[in-house]
N, C-alpha and C positions, 0 to 999 in steps of 0.2 A: 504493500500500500504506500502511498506515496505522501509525504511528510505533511502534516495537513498544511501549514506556514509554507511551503513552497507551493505548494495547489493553491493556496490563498492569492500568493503572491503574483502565481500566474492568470488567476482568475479577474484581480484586480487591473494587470496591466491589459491585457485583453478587449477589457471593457473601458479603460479607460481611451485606448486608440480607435474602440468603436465609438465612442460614446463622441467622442472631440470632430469625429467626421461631420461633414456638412449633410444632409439628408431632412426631411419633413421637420422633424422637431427643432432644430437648427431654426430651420426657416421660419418656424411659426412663431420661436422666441423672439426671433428681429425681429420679426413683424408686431407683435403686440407689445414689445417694450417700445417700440420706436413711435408707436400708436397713442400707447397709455402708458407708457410711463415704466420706473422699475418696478413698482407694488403690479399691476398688470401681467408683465415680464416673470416676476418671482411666482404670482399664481400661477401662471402657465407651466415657469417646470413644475410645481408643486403636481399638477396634472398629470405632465409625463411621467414624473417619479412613480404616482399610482397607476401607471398604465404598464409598470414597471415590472410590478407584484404580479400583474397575470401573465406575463411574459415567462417571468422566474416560475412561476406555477408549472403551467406549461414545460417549461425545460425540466422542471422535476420529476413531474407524474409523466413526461412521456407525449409528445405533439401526433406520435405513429397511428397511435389508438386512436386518437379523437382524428384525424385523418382518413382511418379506415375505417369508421365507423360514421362520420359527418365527410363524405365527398365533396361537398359542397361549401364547407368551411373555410378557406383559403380565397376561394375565390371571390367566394362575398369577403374578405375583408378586403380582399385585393382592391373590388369595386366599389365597394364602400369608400375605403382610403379615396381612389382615387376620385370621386363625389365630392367628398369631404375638401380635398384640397383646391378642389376648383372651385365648389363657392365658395374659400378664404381667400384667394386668389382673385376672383370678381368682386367680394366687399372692397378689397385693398385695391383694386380698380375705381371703384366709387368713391373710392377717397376724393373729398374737395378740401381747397384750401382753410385753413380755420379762421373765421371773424373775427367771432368775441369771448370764447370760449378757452382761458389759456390751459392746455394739456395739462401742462404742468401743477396745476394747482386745485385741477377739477376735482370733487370729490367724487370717491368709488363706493356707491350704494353696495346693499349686500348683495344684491341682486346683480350690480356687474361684476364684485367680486367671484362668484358662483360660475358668473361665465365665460371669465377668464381662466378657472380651474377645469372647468369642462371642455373648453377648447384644447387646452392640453391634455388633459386624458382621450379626448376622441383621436386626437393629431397621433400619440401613442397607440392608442389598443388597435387602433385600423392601418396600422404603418406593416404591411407584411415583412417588412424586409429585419425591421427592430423586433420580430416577431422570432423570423428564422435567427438572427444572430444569438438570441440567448436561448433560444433551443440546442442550437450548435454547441453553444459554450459551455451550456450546463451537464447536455449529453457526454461531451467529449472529457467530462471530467469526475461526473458523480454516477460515482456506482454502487450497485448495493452493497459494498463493505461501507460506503461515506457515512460518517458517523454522526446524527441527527444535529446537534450544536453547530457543527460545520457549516452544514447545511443550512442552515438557519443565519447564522452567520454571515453566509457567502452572500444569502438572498437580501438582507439586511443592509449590507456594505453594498452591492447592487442599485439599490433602490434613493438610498443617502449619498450614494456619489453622484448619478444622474441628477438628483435635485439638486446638488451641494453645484454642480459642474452649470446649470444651465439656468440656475440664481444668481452663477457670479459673470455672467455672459451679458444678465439682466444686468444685473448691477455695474454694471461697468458700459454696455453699451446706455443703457438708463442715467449716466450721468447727468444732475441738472446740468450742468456750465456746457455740457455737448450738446444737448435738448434743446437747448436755447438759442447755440449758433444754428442747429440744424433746422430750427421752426420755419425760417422762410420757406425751406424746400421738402418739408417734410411728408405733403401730400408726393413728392416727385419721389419720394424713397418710397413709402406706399406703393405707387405704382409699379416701380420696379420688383419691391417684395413678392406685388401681386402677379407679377407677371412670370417669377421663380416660385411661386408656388401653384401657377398653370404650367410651368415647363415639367415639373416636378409629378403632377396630375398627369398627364399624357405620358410620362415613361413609364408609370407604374401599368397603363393601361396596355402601351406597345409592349410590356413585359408581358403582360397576361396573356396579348393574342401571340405570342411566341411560347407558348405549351406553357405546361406545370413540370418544369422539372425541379424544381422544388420539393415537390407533394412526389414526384418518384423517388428521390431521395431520402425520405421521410418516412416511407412507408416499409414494413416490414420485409 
């Protein structure tokens, strides 16, 4: 069995080179820190992180079975996602210039609160591809000798890094003093977000209509 501090360790950097790549979540954090702000921004990873846990679920218990038994699972997330990201894609389109309303200082009801967390867990649980990477990782490492604490552990440090990592993206593109030179043009960054998370929408799609080899992979 393999030391559980060096499986850690390897588990950690792993995800940490996955996690850093640019892909839907990426995108959805620019977009809504750059929108609303870092509180906004911080909700969102708060979102991914829990889109996180069923992710890690899944690489635990096994993605084969619910494959071979739901055909049809993969692809509806596949389509989903990519739904999902073209209407965030066409709001960040409709973006217009702001009046009188300063970003900066607006306050976040509970209510945009909520839907700033929910944008990120959707962005997460329908991203196929953040879906297979920690099925991959989890598979390729836990076996049934892994020793339950580990495990829990692993899924734990999983879940707190991805937050901890796409809070500090917020918090750092969310600067007020950066917010404030960017306000002239910040519908113009909108649009371009929007327009990277339509390019983003159409790959996941062109992936789909090029087979499920994924789901061959995957399956028993």
């Amino acid at each position: 069995m393999t030391d559980p501090w060096t499986l850690f360790a390897a588990v950690a950097l792993a995800h940490a080179l996955g996690v850093a790549s640019p892909g839907p979540d990426f995108a959805v954090v620019m977009r809504q820190t750059l929108a609303h702000g870092r509180t906004g921004g911080v909700l969102t990873a708060c979102g991914i992180g829990s889109g996180i846990v069923f992710h890690v679920a899944w690489g635990m218990f096994g993605l084969g079975w619910a494959v071979e038994n739901l055909p049809g699972l993969l692809p509806l997330l596949r389509y989903g996602g990519a739904a999902f990201l073209l209407w965030m894609g066409v709001q960040a389109l409709r973006t217009r210039p702001a009046q009188t309303t300063d970003p900066l200082t607006a306050h976040l009801n509970k209510r945009g609160a909520w839907r700033h967390y929910g944008i990120g867990l959707a962005t997460n649980l329908l991203n196929v591809k953040a879906l297979l990477f920690f099925v991959a990782l989890c598979s390729s490492v836990i076996t049934v000798d892994t020793p339950v604490w580990l495990r829990l552990g692993l899924s734990l440090w999983l879940v707190l890094a991805t937050v901890a990592w796409f809070s500090f993206l917020a918090c750092t593109v969310g600067h007020p003093a950066l917010r404030r030179r960017l306000g002239a043009i910040s519908h113009h960054i909108d649009h371009a977000m929007g327009l990277v998370l339509i390019a983003l929408a159409l790959a996941v799609l062109l992936n789909a209509r090029m087979g499920g080899a994924e789901t061959a992979m995957l399956t028993p």
